[in-house]
N, C-alpha and C positions, 0 to 999 in steps of 0.2 A: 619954933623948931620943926622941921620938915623930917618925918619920920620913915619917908618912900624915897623911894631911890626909880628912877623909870629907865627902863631898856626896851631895846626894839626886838624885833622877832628873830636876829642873830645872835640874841645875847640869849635866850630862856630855849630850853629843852623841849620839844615836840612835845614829848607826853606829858611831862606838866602843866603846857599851854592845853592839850588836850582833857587832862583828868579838871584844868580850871572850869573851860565850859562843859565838858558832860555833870558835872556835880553843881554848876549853878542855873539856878531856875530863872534866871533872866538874860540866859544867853543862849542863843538858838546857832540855826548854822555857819551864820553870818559872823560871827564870832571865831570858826574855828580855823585852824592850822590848811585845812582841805581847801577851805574858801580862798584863803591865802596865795594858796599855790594857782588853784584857777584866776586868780585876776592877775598871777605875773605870767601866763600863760598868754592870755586875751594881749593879742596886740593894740598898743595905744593906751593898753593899762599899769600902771605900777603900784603892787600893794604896800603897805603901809600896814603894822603891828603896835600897838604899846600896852606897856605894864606898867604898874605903879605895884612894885615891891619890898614890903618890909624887911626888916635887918636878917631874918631870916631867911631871905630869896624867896618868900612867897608871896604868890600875886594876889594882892589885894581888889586892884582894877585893870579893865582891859578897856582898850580902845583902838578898832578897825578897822580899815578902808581899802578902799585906794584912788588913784588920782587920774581921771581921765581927761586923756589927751582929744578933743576935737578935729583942731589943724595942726598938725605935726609944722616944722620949720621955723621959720620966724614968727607966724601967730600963736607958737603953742605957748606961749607968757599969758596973753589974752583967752586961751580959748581951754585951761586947763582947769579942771573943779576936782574938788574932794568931796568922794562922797561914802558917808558912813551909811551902811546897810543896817548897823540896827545903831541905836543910841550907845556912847559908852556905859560898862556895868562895873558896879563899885561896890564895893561892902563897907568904904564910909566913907563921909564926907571928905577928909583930910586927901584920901586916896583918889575921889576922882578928880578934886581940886589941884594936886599934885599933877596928877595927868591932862588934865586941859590946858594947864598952863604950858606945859610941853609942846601940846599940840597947838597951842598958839604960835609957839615961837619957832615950832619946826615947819608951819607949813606959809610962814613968811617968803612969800616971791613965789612959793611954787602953784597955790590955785589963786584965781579968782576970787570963789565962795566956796562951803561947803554947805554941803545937800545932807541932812539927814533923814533917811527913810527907814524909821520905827514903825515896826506896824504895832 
C-alpha cells in the first residue's frame, strides 16, 4: 500500500516547499522554490518540482530539476536531458521510492538521460 501521494510545484504552497528545505540538512539551494523560478527563467530550460506527501499534505521527499533543451525544433527529442542539481531528499524509503517512480514515468519521451550533479 502506497502511503504518498506526489504533486508538482503547482499543487504545494511556496512556503511549505520553502520551510521543507530550509529545516532539512540535506537540501541546499538547488532544492528550493528560487532555483525553480531561475531555471523557467533561463531560455531553453524548463523546471520540473516533486513531492512525495503524506495523507497529511506533508512533504515527506522532494525531487528537482529541470530539462535542458540543446537544439530547439526538430532535434529537441534528441538533444533534451534532465538534470538534477542535487540528488532527491527523503525522510524514507517508501517516500523516495514513491517519487522516483514518478519521475520515471513523467520524464518518458521528454529527456534523453538524466545527469545528477550531487556534490
Amino acid at each position: 500500500m502506497n502511503n504518498y501521494k506526489v504533486i508538482d510545484a503547482s499543487q504545494i504552497s511556496r512556503e511549505k516547499w520553502q520551510n521543507f528545505t530550509d529545516n532539512n540538512e540535506n537540501c541546499n539551494i538547488f532544492s528550493t522554490p528560487y532555483m525553480y523560478d531561475v531555471w523557467n527563467a533561463t531560455p531553453g530550460y524548463r523546471s520540473f518540482a516533486f513531492f512525495a506527501t503524506d495523507r497529511n499534505g506533508e512533504i515527506k521527499s522532494i525531487l528537482s530539476g529541470y530539462l535542458q533543451t540543446v537544439s530547439p525544433g526538430i532535434l529537441s527529442k534528441i538533444s533534451t536531458r534532465a538534470v538534477l542539481m542535487q540528488a532527491p531528499v527523503a525522510l524514507d524509503d517508501e517516500a523516495l521510492s514513491t517519487l522516483l517512480k514518478h519521475y520515471i514515468n513523467f520524464m518518458k519521451r521528454k529527456a534523453v538521460y538524466t545527469e545528477i550533479k550531487d556534490n
